[in-house]
C-alpha positions in Angstrom: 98.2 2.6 24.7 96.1 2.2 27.8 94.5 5.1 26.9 93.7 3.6 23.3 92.4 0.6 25.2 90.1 2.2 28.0 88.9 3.9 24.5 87.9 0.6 22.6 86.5 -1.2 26.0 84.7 2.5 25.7 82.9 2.2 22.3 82.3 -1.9 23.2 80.1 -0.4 26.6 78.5 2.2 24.1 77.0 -0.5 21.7 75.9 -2.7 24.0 73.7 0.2 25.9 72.3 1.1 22.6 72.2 -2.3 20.9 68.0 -3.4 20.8 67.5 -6.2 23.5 66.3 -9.4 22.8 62.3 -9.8 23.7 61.2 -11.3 26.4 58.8 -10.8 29.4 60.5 -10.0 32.2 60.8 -5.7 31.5 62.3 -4.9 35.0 65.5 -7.3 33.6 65.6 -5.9 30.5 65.8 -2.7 32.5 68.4 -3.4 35.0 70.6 -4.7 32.0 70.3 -1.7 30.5 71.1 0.4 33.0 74.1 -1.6 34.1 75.6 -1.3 30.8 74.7 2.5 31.0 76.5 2.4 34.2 79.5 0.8 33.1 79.8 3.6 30.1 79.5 6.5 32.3 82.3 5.5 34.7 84.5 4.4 31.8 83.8 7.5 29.8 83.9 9.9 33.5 87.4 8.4 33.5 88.6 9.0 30.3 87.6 12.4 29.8 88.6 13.6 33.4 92.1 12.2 32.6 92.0 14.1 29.3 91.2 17.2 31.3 93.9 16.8 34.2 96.6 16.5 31.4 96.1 20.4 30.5 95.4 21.3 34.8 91.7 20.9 34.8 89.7 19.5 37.3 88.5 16.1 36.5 85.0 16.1 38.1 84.6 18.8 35.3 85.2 16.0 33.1 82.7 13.6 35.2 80.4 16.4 34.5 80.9 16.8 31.0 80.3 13.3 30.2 77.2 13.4 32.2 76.1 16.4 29.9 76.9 14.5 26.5 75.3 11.3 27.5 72.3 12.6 29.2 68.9 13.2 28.0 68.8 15.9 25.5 72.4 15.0 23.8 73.5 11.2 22.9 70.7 9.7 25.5 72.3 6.8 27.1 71.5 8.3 30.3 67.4 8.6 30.3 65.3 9.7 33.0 63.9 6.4 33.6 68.0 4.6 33.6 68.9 7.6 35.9 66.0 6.7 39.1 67.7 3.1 38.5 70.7 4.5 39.4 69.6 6.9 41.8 70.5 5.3 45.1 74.7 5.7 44.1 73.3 9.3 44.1 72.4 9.2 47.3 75.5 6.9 48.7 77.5 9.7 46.9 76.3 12.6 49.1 76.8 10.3 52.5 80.2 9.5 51.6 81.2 13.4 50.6 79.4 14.6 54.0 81.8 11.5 55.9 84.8 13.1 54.0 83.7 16.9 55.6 83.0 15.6 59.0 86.6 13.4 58.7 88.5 16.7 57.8 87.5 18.4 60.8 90.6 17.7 62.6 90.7 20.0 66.0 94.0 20.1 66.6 94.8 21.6 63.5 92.3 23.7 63.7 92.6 25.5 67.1 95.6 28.0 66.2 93.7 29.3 63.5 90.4 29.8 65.0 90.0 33.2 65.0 90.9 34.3 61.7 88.8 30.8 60.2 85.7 32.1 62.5 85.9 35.6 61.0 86.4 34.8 57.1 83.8 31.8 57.9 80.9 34.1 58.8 81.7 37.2 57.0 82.4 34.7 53.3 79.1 33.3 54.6 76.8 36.4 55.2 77.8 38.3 52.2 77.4 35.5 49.8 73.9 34.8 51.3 73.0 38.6 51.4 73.9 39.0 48.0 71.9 35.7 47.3 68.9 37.2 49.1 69.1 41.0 46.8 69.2 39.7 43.7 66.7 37.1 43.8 64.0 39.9 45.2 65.3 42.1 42.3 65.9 40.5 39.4 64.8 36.8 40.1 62.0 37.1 38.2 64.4 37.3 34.9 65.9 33.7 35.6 63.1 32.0 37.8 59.9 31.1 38.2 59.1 33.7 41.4 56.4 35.3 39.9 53.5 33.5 41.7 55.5 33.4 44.8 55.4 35.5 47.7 58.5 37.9 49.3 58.6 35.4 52.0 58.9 32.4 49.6 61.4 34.1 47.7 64.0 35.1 50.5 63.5 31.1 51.9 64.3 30.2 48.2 67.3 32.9 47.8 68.8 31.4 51.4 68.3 28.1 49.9 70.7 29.6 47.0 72.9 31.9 48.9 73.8 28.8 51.2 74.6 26.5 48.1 76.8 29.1 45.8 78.2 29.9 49.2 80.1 26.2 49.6 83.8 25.8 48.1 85.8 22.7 47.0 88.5 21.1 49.6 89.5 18.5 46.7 90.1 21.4 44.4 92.3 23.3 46.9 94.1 20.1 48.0 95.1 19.7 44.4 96.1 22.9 43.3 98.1 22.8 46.6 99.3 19.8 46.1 100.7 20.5 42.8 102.2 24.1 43.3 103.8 22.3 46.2 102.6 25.5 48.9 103.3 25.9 51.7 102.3 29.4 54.1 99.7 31.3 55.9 97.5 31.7 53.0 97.6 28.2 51.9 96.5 26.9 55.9 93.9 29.6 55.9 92.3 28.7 52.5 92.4 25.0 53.7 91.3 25.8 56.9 88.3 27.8 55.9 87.1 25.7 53.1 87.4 22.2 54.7 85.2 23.8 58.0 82.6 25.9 55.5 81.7 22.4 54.1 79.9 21.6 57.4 78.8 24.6 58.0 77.2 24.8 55.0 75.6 21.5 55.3 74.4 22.7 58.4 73.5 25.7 57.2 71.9 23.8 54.0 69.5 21.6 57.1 68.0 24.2 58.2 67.1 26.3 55.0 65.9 23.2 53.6 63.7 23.1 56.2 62.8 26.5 56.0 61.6 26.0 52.6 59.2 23.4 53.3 57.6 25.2 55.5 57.5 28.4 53.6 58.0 27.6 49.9 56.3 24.5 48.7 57.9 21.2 48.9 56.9 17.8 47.9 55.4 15.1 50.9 59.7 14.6 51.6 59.5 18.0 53.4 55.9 17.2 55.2 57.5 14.9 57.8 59.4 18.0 58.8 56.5 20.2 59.3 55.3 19.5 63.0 58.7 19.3 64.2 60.4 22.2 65.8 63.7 23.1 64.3 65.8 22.1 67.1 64.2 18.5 67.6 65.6 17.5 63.9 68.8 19.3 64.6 69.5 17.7 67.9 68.0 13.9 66.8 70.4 14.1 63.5 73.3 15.0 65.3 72.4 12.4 68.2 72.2 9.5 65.5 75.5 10.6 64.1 77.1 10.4 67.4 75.7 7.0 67.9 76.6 5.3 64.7 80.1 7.1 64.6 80.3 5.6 67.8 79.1 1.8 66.3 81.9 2.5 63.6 84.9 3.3 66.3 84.1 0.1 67.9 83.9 -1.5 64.0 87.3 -0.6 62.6 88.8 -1.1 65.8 87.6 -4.8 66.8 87.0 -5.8 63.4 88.8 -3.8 60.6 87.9 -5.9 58.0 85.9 -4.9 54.5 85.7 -1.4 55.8 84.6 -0.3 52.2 82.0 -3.0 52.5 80.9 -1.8 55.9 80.8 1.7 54.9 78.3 0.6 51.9 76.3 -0.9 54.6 76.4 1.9 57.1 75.5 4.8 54.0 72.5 2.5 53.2 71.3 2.2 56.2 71.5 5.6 56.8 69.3 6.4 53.8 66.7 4.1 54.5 66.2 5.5 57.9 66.4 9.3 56.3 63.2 8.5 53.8 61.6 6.8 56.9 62.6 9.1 59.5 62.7 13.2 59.7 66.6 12.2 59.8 68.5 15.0 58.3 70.9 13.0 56.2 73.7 15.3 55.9 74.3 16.4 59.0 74.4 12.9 60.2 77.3 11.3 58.1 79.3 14.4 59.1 78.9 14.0 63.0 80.0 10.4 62.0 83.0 11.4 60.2 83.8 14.3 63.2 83.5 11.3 65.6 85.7 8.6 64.3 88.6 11.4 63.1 88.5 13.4 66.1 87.5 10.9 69.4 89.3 7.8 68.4 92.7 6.8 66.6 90.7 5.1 63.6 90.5 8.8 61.3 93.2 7.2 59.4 91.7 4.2 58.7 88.2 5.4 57.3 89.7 8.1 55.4 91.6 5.3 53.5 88.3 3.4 52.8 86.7 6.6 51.8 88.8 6.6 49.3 89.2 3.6 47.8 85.4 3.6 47.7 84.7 7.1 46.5 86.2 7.0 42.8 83.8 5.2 40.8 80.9 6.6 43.1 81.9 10.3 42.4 82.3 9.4 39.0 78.9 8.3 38.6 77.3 11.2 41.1 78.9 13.8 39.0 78.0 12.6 35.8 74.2 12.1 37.0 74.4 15.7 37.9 75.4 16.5 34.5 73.0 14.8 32.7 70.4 16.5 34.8 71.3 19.6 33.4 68.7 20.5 31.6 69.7 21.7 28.3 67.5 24.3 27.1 66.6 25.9 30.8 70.2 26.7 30.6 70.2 28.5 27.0 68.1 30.7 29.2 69.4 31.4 32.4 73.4 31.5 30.7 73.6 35.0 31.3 72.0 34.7 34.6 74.6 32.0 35.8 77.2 34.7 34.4 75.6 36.9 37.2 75.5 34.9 39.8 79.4 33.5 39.4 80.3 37.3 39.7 78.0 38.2 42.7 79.3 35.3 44.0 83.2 36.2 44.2 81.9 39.8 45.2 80.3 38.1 48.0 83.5 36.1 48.9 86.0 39.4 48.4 84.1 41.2 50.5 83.9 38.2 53.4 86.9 37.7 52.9 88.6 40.7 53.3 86.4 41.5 56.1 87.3 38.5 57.6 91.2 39.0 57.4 91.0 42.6 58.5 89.3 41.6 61.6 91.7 39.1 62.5 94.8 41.5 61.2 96.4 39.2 58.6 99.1 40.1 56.8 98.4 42.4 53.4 99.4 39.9 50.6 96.9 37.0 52.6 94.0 39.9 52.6 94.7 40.6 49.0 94.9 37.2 47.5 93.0 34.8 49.9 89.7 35.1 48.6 91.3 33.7 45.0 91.6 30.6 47.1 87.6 30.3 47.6 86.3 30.4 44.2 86.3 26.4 43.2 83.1 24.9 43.6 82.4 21.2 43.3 80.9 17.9 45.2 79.0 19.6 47.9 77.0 22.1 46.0 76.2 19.8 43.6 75.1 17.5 45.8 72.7 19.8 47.8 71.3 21.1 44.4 70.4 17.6 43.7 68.5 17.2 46.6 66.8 20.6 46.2 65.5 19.8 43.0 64.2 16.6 44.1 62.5 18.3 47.1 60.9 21.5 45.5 59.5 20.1 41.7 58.1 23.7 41.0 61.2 25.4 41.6 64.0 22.8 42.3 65.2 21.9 38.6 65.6 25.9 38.0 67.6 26.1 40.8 69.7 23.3 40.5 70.7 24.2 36.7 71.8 27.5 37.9 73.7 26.0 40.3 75.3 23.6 37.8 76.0 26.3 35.6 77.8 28.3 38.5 79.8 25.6 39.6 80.8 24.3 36.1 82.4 28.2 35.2 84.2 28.4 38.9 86.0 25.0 38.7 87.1 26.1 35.4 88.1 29.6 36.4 88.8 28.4 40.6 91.7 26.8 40.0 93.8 29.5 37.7 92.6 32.2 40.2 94.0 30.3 43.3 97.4 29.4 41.4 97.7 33.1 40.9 97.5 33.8 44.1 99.7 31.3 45.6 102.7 32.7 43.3 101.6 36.3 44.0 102.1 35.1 48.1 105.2 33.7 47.6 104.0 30.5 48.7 104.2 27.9 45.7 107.4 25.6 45.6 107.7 25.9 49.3 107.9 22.0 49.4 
């Protein structure tokens, strides 16, 4: 029955983004009350369909995205181009508040008896997937993307840029699937571990390729406030304003505590106005913020819990504006490619992965089935493909689709393979 309703409130959204407004002067209303009933459609609709989808053990940000994808541009058309730059700053909020979850997961304590196996699968996950990234573009890139008139050097910068995305996993996923096989083991810790940390690293990772690519491969003016500053300089004065307003936020929720969601709004919209002022590196930023309050102060708790009342209808939103910025026909195209580069990409992450393991001498069944557990692919890649296609308009959108396309096969696929393996440890109904 609720479902029925949420259905009918559904259709009621739907006609009144498509009904013709009434005439009248004043355009930039017309547009905001268009886009607000767009907005209210897309969340509704997100939620529906990612409901559907967790009733048969399917990720519902696949669902987010699949409404995205029918609403968008080259489908129903609710979702324009010129509706989705209305929107475009809960975009933005969206990647703060995912890069404050990473930073707020970063618990030390947990982290410090499993350094040495996390540290080995980390880098060797890592290099391969970025290797393989770096091979196939030079070789075959040409079939999927538009490298022709680029240079070797432009094309490695652009295949780190890649190999660095494809290379990020999905903590929300593996929570999940955790959650619900109730495991508990050595292989489950380790595929936490390792995917909660790669997050950052990736994002840090992500920082400096981005930056990389300005300088080598043709961004837009974002990327020329980067270009006269060394490498280290951006680094270091990202992480020193993370430190600072994590800082500001201990002293917040501890003295104050009140409207944190409200005062997180505040902080993420602040931040983004100093980032597209400022050589800022976003990113990196919100996750020193979230390192600082979970790991220097008791308050991790506390703005974990606002994270999360704040995040639903914001992810809902950010992944459906990824999905209708699919675009439609480039992917007809590049389908087989994306085939390719989901299966270079679990190559990559066996071969880390075992590498990884061996190293640190796991046990046999954790080196056999671990990398199963690093497949799933969701907000942080989709995020940084986002911003890669707004950065880099001549070969940005190509990117990003492939990316899309990679991700959408690997949550579908991520979370089966990780079940399996679980079972196949021994480690589900451990709980």
């Amino acid at each position: 029955m609720k479902q029925l309703g949420l259905t009918a409130l559904l259709v009621s959204v739907w006609l009144m983004a498509r009904l013709p407004v009434m005439r009248t002067e004043n355009v930039e209303a017309v547009q905001d009350s268009t886009a607000l009933a767009a907005l209210g459609f897309v969340i509704l609709g997100g939620y529906i369909v990612g409901k559907w989808l967790a009733r048969v053990s399917l990720p519902q940000v696949t669902g987010y995205m699949l409404t995205g994808l029918l609403v968008g541009p080259y489908l129903v058309g609710i979702l324009d181009r010129q509706l989705i730059s209305h929107i475009k700053l809960i975009e933005e909020i969206a990647l703060v508040l995912i890069a404050l979850t990473a930073g707020g997961e970063l618990r030390l304590n947990e982290l410090r008896p499993r350094l040495k196996a996390i540290g080995s699968v980390l880098v060797m996950q890592t290099a391969a997937v970025v290797l393989f990234s770096v091979v196939a573009l030079v070789f075959i890139g040409g079939w999927f993307l538009s490298t022709a008139d680029l240079g070797l050097q432009q094309i490695i910068v652009i295949a780190l840029v890649l190999g660095v995305m494809t290379s990020a996993n999905s903590p929300s996923v593996a929570v999940a699937v955790i959650s619900e096989m109730k495991a508990r083991g050595r292989l489950t810790d380790l595929v936490m571990s390792v995917t909660v940390v790669k997050d950052v690293v990736v994002i840090v990772l992500f920082t400096v390729s981005m930056i990389l690519a300005h300088r080598y491969a043709g961004g837009t003016a974002t990327g020329s406030e980067h270009d006269n500053l060394p490498l280290a300089l951006l680094v270091s004065g990202s992480i020193l304003t993370g430190i600072i307003c994590g800082g500001i936020m201990v002293l917040y929720l501890k003295y104050i505590g009140r409207q944190i969601e409200i005062a997180i709004l505040i902080m993420s919209v602040a931040l983004i106005q100093l980032a597209h002022i400022t050589s800022l590196e976003l990113l990196l930023t919100a996750i020193v913020i979230g390192f600082i309050v979970e790991n220097f102060s008791s308050q991790g708790p506390v703005l974990v819990r606002g994270l999360m009342r704040i995040s639903a209808p914001i992810y809902i939103v950010f992944f459906a504006l990824a999905g209708a910025a699919v675009n439609l026909p480039m992917l007809v195209e590049i389908g087989l490619a994306a085939l390719l580069w989901t299966g270079l990409r679990a190559i990559g992450i066996w071969v880390g992965t075992y590498a990884g393991l061996r190293l640190s001498r796991e046990k046999p069944g954790v080196i056999r089935f671990a990398w199963l557990g690093y497949l799933p692919q969701a907000g942080v890649a989709l995020g940084l493909a986002s911003l890669v296609a707004a950065s880099f308009p001549d070969w940005g959108d190509q990117v990003r689709t492939l990316v899309l396309a990679v991700v959408a096969i690997n949550q579908i696929a991520g979370p089966i393979g990780f079940r399996y393996a679980l079972v196949k440890a021994g480690e589900a109904n451990k709980r």
